[in-house]
Predicted model as a PDB file, atoms N, CA, C, CB and O in Angstrom, pLDDT in the B-factor column:
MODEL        1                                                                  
ATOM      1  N   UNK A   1       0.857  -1.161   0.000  1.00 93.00           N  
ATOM      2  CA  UNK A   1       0.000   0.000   0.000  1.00 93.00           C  
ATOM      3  C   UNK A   1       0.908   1.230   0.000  1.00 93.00           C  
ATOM      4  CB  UNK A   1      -0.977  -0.006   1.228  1.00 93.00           C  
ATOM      5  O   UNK A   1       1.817   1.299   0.826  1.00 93.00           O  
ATOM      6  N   UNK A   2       0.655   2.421  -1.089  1.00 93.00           N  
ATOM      7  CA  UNK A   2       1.583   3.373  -0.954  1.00 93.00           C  
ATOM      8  C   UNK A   2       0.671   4.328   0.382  1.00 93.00           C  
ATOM      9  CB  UNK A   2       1.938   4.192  -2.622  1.00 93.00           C  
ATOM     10  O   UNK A   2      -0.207   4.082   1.209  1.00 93.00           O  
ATOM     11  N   UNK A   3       1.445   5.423  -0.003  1.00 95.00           N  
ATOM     12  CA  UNK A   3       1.518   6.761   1.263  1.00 95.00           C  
ATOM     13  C   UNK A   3      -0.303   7.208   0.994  1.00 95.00           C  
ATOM     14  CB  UNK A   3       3.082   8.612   0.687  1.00 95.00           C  
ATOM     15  O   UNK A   3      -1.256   7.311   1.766  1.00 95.00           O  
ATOM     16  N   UNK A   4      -0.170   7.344  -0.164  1.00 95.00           N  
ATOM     17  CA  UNK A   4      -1.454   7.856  -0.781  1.00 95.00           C  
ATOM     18  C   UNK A   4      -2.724   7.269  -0.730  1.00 95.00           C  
ATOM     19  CB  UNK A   4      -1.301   7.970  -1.979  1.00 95.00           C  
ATOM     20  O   UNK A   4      -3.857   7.678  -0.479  1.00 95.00           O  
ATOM     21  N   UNK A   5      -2.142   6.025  -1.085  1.00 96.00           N  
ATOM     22  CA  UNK A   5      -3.643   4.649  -0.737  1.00 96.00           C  
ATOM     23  C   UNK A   5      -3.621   4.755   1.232  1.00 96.00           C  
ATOM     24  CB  UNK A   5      -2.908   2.082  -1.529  1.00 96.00           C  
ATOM     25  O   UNK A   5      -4.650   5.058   1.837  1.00 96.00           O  
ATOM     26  N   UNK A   6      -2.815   4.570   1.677  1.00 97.00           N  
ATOM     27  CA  UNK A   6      -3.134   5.043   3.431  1.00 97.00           C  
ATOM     28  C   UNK A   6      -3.762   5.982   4.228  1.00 97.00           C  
ATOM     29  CB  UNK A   6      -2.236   5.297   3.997  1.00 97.00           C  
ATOM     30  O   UNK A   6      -4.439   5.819   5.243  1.00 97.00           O  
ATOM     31  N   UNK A   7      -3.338   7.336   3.429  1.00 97.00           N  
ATOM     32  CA  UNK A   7      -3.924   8.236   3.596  1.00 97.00           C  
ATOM     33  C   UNK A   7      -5.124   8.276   3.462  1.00 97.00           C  
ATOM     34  CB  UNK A   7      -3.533   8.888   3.147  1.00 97.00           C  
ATOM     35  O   UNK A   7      -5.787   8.907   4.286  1.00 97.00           O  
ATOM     36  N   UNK A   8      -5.918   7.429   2.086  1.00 97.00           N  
ATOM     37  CA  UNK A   8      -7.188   7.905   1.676  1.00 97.00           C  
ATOM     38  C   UNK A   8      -7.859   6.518   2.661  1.00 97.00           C  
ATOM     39  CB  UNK A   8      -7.487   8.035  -0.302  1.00 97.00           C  
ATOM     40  O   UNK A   8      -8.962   6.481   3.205  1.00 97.00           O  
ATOM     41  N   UNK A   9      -6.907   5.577   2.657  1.00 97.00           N  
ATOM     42  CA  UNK A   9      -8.036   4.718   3.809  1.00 97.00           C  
ATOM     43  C   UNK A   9      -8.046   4.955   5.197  1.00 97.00           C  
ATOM     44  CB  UNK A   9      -7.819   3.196   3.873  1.00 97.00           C  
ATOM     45  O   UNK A   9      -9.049   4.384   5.625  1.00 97.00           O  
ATOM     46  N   UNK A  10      -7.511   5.445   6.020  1.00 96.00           N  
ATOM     47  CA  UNK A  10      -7.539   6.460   6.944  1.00 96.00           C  
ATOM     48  C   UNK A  10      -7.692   7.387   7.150  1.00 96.00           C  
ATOM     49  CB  UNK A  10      -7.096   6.615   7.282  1.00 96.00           C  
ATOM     50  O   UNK A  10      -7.396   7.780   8.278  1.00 96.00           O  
ATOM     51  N   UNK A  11      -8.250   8.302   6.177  1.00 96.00           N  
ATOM     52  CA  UNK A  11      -9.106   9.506   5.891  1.00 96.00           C  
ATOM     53  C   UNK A  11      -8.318  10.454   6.722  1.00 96.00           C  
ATOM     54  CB  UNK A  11     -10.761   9.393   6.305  1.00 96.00           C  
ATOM     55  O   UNK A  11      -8.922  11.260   7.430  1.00 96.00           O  
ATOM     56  N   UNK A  12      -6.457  10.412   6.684  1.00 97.00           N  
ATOM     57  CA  UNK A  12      -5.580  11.683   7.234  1.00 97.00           C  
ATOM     58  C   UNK A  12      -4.909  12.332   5.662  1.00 97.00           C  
ATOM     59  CB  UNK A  12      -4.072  11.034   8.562  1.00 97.00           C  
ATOM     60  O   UNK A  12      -5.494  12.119   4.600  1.00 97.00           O  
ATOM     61  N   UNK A  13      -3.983  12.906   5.721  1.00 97.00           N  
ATOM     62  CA  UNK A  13      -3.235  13.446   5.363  1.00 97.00           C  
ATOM     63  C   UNK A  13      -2.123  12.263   4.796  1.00 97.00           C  
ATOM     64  CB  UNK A  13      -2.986  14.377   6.332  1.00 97.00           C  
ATOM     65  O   UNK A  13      -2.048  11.068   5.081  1.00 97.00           O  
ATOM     66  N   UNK A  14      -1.167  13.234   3.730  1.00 96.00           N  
ATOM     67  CA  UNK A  14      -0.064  12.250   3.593  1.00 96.00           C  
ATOM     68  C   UNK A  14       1.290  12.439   4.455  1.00 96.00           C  
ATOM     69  CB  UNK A  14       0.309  12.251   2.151  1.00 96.00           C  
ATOM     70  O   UNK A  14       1.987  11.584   5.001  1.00 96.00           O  
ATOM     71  N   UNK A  15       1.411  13.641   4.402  1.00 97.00           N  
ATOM     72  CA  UNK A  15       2.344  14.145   6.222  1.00 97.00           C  
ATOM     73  C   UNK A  15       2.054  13.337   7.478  1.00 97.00           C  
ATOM     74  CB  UNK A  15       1.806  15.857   6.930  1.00 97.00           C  
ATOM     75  O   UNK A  15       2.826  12.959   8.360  1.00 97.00           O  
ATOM     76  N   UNK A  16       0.766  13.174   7.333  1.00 97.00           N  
ATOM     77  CA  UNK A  16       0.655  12.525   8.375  1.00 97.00           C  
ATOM     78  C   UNK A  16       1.097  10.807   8.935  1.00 97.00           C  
ATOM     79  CB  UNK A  16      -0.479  12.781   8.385  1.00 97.00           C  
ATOM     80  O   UNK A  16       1.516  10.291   9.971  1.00 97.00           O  
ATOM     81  N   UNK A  17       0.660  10.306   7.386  1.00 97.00           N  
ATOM     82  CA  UNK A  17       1.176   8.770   7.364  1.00 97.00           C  
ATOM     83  C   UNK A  17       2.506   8.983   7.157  1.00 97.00           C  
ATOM     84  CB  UNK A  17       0.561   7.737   6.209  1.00 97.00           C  
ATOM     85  O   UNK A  17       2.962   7.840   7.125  1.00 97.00           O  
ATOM     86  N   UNK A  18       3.168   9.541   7.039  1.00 96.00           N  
ATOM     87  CA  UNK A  18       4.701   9.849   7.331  1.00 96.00           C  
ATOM     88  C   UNK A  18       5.320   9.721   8.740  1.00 96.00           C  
ATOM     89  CB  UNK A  18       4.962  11.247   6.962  1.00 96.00           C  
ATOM     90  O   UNK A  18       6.156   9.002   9.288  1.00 96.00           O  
ATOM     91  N   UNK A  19       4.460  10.830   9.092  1.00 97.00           N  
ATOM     92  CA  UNK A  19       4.371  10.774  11.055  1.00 97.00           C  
ATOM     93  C   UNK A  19       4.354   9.429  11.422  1.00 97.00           C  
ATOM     94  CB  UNK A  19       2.803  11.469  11.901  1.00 97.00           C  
ATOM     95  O   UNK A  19       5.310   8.997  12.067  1.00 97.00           O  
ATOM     96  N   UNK A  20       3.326   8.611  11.089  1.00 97.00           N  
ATOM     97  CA  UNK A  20       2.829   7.568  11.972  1.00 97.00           C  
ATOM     98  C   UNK A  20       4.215   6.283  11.295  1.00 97.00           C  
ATOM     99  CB  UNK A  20       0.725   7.153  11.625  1.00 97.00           C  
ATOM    100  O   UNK A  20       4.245   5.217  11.909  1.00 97.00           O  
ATOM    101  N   UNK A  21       4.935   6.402  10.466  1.00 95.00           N  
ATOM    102  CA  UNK A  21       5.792   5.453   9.854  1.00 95.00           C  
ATOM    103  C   UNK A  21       6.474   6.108  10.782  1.00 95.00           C  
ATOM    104  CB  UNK A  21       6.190   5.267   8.300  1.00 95.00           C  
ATOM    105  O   UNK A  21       6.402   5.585  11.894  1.00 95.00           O  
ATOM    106  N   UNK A  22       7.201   7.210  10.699  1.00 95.00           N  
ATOM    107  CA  UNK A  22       8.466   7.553  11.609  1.00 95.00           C  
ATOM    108  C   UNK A  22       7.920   6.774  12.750  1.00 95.00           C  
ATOM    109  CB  UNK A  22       8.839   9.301  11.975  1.00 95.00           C  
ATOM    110  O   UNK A  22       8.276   5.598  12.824  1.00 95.00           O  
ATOM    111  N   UNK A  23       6.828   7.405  13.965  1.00 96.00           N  
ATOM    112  CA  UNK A  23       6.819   7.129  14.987  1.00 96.00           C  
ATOM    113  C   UNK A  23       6.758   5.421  15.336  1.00 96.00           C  
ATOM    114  CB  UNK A  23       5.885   7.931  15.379  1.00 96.00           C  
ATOM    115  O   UNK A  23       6.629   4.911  16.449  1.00 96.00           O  
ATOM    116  N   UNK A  24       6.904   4.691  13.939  1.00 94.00           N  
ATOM    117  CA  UNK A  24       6.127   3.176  14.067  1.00 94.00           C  
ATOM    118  C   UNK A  24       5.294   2.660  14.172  1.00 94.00           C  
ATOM    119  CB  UNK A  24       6.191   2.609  14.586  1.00 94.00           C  
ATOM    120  O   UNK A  24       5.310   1.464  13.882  1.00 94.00           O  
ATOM    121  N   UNK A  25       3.951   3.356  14.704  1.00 95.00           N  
ATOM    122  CA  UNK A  25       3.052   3.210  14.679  1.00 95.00           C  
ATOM    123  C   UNK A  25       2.507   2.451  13.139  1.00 95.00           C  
ATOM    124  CB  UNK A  25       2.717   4.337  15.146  1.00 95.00           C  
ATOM    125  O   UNK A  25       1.635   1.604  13.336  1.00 95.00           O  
ATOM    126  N   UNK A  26       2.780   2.584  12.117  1.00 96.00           N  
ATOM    127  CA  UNK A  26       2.358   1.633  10.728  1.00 96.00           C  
ATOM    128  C   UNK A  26       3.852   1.044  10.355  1.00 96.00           C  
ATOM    129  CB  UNK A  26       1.582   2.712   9.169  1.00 96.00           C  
ATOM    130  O   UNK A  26       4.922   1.519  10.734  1.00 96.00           O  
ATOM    131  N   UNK A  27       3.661  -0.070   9.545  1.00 95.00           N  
ATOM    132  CA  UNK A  27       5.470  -0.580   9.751  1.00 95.00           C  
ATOM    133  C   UNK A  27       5.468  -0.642   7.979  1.00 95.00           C  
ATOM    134  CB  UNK A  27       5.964  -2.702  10.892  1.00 95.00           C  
ATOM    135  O   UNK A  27       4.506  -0.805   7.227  1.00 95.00           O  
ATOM    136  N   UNK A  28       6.448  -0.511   7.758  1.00 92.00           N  
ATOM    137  CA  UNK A  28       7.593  -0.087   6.327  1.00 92.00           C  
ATOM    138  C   UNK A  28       7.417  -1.402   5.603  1.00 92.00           C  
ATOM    139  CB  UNK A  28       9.614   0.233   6.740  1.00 92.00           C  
ATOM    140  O   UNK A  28       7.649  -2.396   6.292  1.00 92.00           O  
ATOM    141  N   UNK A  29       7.042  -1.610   4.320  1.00 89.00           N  
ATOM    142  CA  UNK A  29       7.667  -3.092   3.797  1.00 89.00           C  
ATOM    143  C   UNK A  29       9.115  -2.593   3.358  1.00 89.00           C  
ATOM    144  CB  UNK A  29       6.709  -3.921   2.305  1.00 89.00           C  
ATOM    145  O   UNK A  29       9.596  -1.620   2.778  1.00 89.00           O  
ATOM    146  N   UNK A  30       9.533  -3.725   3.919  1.00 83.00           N  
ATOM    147  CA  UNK A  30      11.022  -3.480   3.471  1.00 83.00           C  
ATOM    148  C   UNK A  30      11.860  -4.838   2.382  1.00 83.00           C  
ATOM    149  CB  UNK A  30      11.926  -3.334   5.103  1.00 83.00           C  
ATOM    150  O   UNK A  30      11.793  -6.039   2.642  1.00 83.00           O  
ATOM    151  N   UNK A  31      12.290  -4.490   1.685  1.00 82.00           N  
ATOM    152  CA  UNK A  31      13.415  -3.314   1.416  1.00 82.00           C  
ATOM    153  C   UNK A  31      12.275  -2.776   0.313  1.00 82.00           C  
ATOM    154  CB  UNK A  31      15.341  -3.839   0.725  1.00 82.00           C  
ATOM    155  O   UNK A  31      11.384  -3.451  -0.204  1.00 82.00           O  
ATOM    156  N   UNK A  32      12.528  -1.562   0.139  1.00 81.00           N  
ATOM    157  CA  UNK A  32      12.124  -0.146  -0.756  1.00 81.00           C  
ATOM    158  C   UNK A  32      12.223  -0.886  -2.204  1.00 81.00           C  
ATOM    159  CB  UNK A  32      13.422   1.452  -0.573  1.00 81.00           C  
ATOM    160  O   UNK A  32      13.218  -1.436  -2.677  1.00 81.00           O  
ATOM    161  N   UNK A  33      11.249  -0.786  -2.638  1.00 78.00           N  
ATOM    162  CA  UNK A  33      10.694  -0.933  -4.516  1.00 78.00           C  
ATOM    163  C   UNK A  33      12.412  -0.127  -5.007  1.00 78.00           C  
ATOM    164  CB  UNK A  33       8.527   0.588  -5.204  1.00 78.00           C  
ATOM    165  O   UNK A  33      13.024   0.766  -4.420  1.00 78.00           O  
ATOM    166  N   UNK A  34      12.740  -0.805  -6.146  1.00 84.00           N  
ATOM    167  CA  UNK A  34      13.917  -0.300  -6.850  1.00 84.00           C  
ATOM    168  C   UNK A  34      13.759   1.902  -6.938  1.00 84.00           C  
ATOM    169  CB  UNK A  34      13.794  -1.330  -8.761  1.00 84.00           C  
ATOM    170  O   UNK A  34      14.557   2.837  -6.883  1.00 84.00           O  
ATOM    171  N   UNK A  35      12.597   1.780  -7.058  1.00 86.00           N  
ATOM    172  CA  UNK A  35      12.002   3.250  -7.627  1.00 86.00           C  
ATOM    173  C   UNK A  35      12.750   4.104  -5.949  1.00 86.00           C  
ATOM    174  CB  UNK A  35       9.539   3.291  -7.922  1.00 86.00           C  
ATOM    175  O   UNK A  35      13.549   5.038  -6.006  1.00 86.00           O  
ATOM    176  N   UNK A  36      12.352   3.625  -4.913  1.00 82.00           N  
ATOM    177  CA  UNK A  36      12.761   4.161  -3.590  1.00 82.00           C  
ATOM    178  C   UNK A  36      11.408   4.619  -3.003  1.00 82.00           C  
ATOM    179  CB  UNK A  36      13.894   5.400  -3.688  1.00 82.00           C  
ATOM    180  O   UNK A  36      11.435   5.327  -1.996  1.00 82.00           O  
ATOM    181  N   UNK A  37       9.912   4.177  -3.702  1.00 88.00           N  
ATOM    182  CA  UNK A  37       8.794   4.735  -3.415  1.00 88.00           C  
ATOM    183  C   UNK A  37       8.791   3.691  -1.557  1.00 88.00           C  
ATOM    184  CB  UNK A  37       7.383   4.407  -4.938  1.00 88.00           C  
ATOM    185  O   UNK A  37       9.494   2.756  -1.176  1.00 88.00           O  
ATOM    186  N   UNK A  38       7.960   4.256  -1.050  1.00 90.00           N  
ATOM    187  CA  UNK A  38       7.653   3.419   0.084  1.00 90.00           C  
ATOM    188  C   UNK A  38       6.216   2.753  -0.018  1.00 90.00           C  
ATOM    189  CB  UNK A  38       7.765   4.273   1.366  1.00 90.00           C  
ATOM    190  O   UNK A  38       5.146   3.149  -0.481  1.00 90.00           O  
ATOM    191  N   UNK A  39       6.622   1.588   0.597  1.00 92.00           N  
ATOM    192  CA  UNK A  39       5.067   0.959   1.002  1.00 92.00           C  
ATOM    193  C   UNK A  39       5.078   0.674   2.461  1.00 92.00           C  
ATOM    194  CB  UNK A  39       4.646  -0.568   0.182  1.00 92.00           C  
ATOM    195  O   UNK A  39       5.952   0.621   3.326  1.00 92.00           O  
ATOM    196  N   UNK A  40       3.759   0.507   2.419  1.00 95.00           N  
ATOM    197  CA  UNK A  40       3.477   0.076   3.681  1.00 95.00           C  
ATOM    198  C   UNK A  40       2.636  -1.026   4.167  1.00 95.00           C  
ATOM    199  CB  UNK A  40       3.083   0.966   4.166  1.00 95.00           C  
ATOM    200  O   UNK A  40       1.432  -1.024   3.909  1.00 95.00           O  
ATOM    201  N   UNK A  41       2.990  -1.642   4.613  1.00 95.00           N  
ATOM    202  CA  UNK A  41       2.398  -2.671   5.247  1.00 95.00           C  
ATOM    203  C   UNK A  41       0.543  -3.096   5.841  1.00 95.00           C  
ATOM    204  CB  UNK A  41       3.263  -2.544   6.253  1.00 95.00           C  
ATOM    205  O   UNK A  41       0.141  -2.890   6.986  1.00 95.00           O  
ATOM    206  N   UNK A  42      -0.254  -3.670   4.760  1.00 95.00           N  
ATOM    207  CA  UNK A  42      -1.701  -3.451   4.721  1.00 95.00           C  
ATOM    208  C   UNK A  42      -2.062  -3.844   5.731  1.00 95.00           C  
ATOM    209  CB  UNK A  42      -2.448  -3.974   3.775  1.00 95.00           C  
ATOM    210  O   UNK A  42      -3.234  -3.564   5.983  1.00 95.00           O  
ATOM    211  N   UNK A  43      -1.216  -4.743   6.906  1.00 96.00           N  
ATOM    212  CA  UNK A  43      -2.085  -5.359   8.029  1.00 96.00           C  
ATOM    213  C   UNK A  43      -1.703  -4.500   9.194  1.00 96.00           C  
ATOM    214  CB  UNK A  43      -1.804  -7.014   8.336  1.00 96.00           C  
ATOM    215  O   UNK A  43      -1.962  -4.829  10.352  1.00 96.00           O  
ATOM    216  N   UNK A  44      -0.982  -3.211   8.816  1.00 96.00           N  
ATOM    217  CA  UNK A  44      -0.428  -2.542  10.110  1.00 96.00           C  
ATOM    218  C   UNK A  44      -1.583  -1.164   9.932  1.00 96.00           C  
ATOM    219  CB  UNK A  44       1.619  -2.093  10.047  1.00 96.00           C  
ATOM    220  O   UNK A  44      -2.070  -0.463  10.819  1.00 96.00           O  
ATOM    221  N   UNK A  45      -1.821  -1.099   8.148  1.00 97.00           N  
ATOM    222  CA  UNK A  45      -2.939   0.005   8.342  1.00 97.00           C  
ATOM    223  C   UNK A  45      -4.117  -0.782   8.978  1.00 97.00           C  
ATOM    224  CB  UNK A  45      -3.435   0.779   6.838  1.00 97.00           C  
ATOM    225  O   UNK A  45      -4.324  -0.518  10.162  1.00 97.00           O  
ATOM    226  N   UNK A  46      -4.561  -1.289   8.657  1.00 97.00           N  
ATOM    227  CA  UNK A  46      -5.665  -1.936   9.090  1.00 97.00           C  
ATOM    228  C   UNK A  46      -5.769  -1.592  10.551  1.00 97.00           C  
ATOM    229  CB  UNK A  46      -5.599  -3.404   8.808  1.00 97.00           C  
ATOM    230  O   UNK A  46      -6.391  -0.622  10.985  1.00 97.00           O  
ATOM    231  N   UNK A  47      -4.805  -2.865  11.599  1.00 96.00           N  
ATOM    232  CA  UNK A  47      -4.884  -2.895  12.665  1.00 96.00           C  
ATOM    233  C   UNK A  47      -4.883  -1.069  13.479  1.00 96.00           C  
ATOM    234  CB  UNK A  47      -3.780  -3.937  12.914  1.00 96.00           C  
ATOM    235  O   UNK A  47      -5.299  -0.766  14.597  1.00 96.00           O  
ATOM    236  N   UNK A  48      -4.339  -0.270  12.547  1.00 97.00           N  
ATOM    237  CA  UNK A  48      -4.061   0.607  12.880  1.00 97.00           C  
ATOM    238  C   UNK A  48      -5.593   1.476  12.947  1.00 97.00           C  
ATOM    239  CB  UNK A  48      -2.940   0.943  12.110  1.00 97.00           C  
ATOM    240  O   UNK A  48      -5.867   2.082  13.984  1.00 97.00           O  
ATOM    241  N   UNK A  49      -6.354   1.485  12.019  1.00 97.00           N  
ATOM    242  CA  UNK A  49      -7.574   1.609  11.931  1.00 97.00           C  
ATOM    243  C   UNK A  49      -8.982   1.402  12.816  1.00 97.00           C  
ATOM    244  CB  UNK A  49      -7.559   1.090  11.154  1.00 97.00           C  
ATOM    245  O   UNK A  49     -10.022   1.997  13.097  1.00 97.00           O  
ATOM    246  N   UNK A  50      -8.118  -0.159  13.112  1.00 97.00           N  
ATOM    247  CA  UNK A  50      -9.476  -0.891  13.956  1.00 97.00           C  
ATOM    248  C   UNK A  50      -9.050  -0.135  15.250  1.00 97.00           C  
ATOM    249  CB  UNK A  50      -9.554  -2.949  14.151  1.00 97.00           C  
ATOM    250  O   UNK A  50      -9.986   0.501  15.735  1.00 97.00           O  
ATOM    251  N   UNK A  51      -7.844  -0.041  15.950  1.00 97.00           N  
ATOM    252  CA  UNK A  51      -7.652   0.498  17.473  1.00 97.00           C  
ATOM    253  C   UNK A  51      -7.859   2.095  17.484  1.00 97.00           C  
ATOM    254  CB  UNK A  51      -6.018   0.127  18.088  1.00 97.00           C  
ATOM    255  O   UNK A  51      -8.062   2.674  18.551  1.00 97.00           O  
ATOM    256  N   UNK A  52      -7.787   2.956  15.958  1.00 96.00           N  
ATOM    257  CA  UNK A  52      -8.364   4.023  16.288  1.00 96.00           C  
ATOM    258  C   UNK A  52      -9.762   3.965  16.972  1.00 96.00           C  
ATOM    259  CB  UNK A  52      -8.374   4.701  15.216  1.00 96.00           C  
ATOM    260  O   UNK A  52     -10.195   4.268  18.084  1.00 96.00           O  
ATOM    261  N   UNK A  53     -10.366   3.354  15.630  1.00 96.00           N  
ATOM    262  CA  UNK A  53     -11.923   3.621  15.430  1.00 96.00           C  
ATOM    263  C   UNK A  53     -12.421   3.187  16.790  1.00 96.00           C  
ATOM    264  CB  UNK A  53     -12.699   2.715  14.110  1.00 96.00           C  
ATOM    265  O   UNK A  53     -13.325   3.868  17.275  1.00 96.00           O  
ATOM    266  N   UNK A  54     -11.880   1.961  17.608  1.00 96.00           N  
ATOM    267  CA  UNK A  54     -12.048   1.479  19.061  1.00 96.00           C  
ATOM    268  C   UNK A  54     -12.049   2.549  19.939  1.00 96.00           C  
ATOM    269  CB  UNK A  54     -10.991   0.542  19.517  1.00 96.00           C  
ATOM    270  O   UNK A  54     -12.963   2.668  20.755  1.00 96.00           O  
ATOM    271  N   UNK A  55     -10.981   3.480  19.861  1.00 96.00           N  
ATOM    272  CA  UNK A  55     -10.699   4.439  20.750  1.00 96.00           C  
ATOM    273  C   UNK A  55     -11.711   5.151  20.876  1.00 96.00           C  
ATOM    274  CB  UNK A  55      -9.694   5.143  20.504  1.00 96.00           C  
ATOM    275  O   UNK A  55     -12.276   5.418  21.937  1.00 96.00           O  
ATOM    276  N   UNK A  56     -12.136   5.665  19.317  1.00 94.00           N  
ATOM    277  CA  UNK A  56     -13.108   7.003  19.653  1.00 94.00           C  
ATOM    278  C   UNK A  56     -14.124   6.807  19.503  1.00 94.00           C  
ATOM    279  CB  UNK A  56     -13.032   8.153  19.021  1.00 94.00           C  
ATOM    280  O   UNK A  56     -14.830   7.808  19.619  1.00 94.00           O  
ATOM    281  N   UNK A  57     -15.018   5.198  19.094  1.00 93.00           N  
ATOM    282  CA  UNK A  57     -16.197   4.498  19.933  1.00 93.00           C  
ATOM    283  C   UNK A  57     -15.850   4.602  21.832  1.00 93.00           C  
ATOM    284  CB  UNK A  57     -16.229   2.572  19.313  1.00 93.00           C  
ATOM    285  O   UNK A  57     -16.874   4.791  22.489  1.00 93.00           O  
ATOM    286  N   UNK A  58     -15.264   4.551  22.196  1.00 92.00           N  
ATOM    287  CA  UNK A  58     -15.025   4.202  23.424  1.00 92.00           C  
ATOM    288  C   UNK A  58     -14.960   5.965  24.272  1.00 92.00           C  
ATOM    289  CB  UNK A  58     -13.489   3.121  23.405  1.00 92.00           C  
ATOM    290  O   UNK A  58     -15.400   6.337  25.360  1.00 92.00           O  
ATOM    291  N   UNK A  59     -14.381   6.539  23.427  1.00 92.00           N  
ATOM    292  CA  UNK A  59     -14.761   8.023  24.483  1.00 92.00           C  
ATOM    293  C   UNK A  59     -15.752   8.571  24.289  1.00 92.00           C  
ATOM    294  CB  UNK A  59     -13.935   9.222  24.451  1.00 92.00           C  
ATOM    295  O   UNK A  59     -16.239   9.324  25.133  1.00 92.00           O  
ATOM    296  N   UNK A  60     -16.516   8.244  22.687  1.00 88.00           N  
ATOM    297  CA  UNK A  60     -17.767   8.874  22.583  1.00 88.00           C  
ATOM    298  C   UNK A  60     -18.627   8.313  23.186  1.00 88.00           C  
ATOM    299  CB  UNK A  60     -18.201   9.044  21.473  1.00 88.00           C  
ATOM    300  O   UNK A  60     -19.629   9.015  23.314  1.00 88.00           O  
ATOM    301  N   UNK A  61     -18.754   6.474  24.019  1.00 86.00           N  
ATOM    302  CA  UNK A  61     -19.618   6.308  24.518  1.00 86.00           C  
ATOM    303  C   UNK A  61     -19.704   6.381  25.730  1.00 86.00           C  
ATOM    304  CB  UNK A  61     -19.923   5.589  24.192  1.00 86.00           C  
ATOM    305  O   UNK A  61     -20.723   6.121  26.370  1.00 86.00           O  
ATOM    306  N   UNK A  62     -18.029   6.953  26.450  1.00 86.00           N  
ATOM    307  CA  UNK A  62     -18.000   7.605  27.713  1.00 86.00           C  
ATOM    308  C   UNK A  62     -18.636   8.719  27.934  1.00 86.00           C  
ATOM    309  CB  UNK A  62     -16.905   7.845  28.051  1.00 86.00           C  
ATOM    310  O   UNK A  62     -19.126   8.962  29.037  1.00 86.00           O  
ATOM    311  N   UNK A  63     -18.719   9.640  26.789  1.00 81.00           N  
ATOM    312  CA  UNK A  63     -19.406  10.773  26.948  1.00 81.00           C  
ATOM    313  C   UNK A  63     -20.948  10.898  26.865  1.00 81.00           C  
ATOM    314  CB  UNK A  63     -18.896  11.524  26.115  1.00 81.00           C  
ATOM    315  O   UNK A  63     -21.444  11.982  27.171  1.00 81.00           O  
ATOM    316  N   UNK A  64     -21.698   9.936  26.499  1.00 74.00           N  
ATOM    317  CA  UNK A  64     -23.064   9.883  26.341  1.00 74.00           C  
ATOM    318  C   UNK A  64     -23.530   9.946  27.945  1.00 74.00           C  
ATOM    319  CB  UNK A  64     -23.544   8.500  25.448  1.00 74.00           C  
ATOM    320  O   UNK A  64     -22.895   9.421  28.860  1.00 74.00           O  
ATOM    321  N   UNK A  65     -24.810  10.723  28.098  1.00 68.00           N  
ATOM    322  CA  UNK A  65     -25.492  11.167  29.196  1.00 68.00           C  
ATOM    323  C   UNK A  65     -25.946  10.315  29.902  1.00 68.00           C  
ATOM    324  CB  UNK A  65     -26.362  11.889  28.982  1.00 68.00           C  
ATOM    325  O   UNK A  65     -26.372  10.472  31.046  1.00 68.00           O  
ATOM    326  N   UNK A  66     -25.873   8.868  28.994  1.00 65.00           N  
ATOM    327  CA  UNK A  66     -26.653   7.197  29.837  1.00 65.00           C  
ATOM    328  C   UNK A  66     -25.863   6.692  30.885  1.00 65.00           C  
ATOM    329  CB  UNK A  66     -26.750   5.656  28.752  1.00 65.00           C  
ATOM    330  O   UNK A  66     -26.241   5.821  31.668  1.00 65.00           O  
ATOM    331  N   UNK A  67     -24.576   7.336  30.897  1.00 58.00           N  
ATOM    332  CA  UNK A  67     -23.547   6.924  31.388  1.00 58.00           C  
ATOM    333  C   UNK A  67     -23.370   7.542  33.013  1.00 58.00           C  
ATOM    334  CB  UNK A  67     -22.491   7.280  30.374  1.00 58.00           C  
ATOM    335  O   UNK A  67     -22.523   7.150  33.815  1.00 58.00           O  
ATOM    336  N   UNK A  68     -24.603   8.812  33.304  1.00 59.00           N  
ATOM    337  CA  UNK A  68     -24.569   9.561  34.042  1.00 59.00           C  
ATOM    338  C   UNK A  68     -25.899   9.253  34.933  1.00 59.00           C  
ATOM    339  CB  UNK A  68     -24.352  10.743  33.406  1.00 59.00           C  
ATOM    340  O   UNK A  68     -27.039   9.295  34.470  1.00 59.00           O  
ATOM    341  N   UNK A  69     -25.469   8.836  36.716  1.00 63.00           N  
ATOM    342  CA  UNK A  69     -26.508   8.929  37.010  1.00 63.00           C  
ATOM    343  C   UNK A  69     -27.480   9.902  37.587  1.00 63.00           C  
ATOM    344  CB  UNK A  69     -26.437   8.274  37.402  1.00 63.00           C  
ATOM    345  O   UNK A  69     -27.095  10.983  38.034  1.00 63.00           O  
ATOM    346  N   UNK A  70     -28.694   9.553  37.585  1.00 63.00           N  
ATOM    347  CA  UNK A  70     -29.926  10.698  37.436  1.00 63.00           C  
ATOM    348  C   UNK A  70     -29.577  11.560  38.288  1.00 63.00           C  
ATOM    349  CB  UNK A  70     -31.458  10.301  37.742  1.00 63.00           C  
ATOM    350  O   UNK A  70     -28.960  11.222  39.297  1.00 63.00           O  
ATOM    351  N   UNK A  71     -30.009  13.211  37.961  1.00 58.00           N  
ATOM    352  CA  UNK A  71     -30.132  13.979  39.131  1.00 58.00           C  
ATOM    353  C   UNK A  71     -28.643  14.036  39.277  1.00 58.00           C  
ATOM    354  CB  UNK A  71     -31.033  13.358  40.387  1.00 58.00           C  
ATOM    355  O   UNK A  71     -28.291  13.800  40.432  1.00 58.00           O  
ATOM    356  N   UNK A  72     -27.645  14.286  38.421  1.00 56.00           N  
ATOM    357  CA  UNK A  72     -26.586  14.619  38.343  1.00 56.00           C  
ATOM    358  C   UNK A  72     -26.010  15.847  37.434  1.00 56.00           C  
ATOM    359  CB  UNK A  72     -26.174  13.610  38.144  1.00 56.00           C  
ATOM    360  O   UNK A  72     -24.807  16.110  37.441  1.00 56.00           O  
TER     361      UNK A  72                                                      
ENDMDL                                                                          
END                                                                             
């Protein structure tokens, strides 16, 4: 998967999937296409995807009012 196909399936930026390769967070296929283009690894976007989308199911359903009891 290039920079560009990541970006658009994670609906960021391409700076950004840059970020997340530096920091490791998505992992590199290695070694680099003759060209020097980068890819990246489809099961690291993925996983990378599913523990977002987990995250911000999980604070948005901390934040729902059901969560609060009455008379509070």
């Amino acid at each position: 998967m290039t920079i560009a196909e990541a970006a658009d399936y994670l609906f960021v930026s391409r700076p950004h999937v840059r970020k997340l390769l530096a920091a490791g967070k998505l992992a590199e296929v290695l070694p680099r296409d003759p060209t020097g283009r980068i890819n990246i690894e489809v099961v690291s976007v993925e996983s990378y995807r599913t523990a977002r989308d987990a995250a911000v199911r999980a604070y948005l359903d901390s934040q729902a009012e059901d969560s609060d009891p009455l008379g509070l």
